[in-house]
C-alpha positions in Angstrom: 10.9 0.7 21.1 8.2 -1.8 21.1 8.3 -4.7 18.7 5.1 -3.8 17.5 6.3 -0.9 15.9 8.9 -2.6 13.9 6.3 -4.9 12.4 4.6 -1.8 11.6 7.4 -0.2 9.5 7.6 -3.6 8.0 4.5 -3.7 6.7 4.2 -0.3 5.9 7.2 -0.7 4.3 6.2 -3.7 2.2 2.7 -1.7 1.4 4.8 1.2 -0.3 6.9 -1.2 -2.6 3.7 -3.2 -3.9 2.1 -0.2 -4.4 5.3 1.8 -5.9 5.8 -1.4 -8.1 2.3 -1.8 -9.2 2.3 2.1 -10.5 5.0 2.1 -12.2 3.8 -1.7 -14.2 0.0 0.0 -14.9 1.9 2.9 -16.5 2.6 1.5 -19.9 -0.4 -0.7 -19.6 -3.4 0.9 -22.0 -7.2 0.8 -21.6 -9.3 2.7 -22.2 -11.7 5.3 -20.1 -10.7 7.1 -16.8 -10.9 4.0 -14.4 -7.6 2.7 -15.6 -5.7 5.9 -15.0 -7.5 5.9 -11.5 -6.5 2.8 -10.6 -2.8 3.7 -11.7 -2.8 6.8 -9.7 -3.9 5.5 -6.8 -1.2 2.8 -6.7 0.8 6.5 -6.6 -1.2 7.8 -3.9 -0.9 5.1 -1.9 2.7 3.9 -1.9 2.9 8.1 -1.6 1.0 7.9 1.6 3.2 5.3 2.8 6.3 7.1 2.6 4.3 9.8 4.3 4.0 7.6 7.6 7.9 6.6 7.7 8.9 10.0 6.3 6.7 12.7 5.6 4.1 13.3 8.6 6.4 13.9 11.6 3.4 13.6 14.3 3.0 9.8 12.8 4.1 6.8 15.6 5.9 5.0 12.7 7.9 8.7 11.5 11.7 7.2 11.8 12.5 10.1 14.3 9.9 8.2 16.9 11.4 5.0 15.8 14.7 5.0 14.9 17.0 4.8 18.3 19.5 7.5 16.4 17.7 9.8 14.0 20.1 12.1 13.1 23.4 9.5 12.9 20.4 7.0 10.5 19.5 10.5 8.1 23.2 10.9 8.0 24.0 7.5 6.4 20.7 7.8 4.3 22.1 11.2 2.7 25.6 9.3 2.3 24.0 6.6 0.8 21.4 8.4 -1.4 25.2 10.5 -2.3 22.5 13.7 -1.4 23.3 17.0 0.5 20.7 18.2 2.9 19.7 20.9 0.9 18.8 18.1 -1.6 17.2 15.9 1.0 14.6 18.9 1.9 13.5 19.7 -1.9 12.8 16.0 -2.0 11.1 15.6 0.8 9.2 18.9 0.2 8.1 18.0 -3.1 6.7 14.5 -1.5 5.0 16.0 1.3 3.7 19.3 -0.9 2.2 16.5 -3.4 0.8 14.3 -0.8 -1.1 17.4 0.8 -2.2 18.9 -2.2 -3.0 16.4 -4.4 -3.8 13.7 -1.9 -5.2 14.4 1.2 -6.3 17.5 0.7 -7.1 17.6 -3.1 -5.7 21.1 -4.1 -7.6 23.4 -6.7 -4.6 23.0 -9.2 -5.2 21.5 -12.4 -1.3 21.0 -13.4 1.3 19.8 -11.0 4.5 17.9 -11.0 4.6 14.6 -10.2 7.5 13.7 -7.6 9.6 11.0 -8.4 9.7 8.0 -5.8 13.2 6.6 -6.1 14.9 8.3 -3.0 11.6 7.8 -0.6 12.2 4.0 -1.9 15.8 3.9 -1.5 15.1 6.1 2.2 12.5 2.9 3.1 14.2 0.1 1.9 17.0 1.6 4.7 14.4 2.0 7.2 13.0 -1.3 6.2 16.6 -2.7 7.1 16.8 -1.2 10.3 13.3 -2.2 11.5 14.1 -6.2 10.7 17.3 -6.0 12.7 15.5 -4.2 15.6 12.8 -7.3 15.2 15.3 -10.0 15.0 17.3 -8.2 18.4 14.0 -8.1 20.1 12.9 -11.6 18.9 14.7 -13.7 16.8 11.9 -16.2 16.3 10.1 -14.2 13.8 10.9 -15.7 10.4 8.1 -13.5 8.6 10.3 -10.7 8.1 13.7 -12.4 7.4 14.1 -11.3 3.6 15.4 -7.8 2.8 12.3 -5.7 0.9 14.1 -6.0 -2.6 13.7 -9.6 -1.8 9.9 -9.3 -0.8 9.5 -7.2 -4.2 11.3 -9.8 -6.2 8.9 -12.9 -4.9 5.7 -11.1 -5.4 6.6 -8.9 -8.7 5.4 -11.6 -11.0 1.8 -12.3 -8.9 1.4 -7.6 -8.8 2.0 -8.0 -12.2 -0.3 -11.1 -13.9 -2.2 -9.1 -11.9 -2.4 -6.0 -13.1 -2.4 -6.9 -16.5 -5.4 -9.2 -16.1 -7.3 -5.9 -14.9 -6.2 -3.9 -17.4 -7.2 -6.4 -20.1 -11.0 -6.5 -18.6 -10.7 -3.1 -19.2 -10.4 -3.4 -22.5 
């Protein structure tokens, strides 16, 4: 696999957890109008379409079955880790995928829908996120960039997503 496509799980990988983190800190935030519940669901939508590029859209170049040297042995230690049967594994990933295409992309005529929950696609990317940087570091060692593990990543920028946030919620006030 090329190197290239490592550093783009990386960073697609590092996309959904700012964007998964920022949703879930502009959910308790209040303001008033509709542009602060846009704003919140589209740090949803996009950590969603995210996942959708490592996971959900098989035809993608970064979809860990292009990627991943061993697809079936890496979902096999995902479902062990995630302590998920496959059955489980497929209502998930259907649920994300049916949300993404109906609510997202294609903007379905429902007016109520569930909203998935994005624990396991985190959990499933901060694995693939793992993989990817010792893939990098086998192909080239030099590149320091990506030499912290995503929770770390998430840890060092939570406090900047979040003064963040807040400070554009509270214009929106």
């Amino acid at each position: 696999m090329q190197k290239s496509h490592y550093i783009e799980v990386l960073e697609t990988g590092r996309m959904f957890a700012s964007q998964k983190y920022c949703w879930e800190t502009s959910l308790p935030l209040e303001a008033e109008g509709t542009l602060p519940i846009t704003i919140c669901n589209n740090f949803f939508d996009m950590a969603l379409l995210n996942w959708a590029h490592l996971f959900g859209n098989s035809n993608d170049q970064l979809h860990y079955r292009k990627v991943v040297s061993n697809p079936e042995s890496f979902k096999k230690r995902l479902l062990v880790k995630l302590a998920i049967t496959e059955q489980e594994w497929e209502i998930n990933w259907k649920n994300l995928k049916d949300f993404r295409d109906n609510r997202i992309a294609h903007i379905d005529k429902k007016f109520s829908v569930r909203v998935p929950e994005l624990n396991i696609a985190a959990l499933c990317i901060s694995e693939y996120y793992s993989y990817a940087r010792e893939e990098l570091v086998a192909c080239d060692p030099i590149l320091k960039i990506y030499d912290e593990t995503l929770s770390k990543f998430i840890t060092k920028n939570s406090d900047y997503w979040k003064e963040t946030i807040i400070k554009i919620y509270k214009c929106m006030q």
